[in-house]
N, C-alpha and C positions, 0 to 999 in steps of 0.2 A: 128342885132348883129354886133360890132365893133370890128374887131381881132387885127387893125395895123400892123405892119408889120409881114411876113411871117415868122420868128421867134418863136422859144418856142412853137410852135403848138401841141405839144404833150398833156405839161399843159396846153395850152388855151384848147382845148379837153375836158381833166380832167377837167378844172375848169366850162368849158360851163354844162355839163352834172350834175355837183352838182346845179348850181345856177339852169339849168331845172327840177332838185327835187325839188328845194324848191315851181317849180307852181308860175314862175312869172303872173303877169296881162297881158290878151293877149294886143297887142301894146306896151311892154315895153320895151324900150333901155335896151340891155346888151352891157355893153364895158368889151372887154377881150385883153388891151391894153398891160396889166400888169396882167399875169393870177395867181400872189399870193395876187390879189388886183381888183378881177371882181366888176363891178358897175352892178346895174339896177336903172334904172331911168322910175321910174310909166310914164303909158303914157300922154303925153301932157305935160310934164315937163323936153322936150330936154333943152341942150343948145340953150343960143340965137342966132340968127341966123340959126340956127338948122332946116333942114325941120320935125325934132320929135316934134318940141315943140316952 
């Protein structure tokens, strides 16, 4: 899980706990950089250079 900066943690929060409803694939990237804009990214399809993927 990706939070970026210590900022807005209330909705990174919020928005972590919905995108965990929706039962991502275990291994999958969550960035909550921008928590009105969470990503998952399946596993092994980090960024490059990325140790996810």
């Amino acid at each position: 899980i990706r939070l970026g900066r210590p900022l807005d943690m209330e909705a990174k929060a919020r928005a972590l706990a919905a995108v965990l409803d929706e039962s991502p694939a275990p291994g999958s990237v969550i960035t909550l950089v921008a928590p009105t804009r969470p990503a998952v990214l399946p596993p092994g399809e980090g960024e490059a250079g990325d140790p996810a993927g």
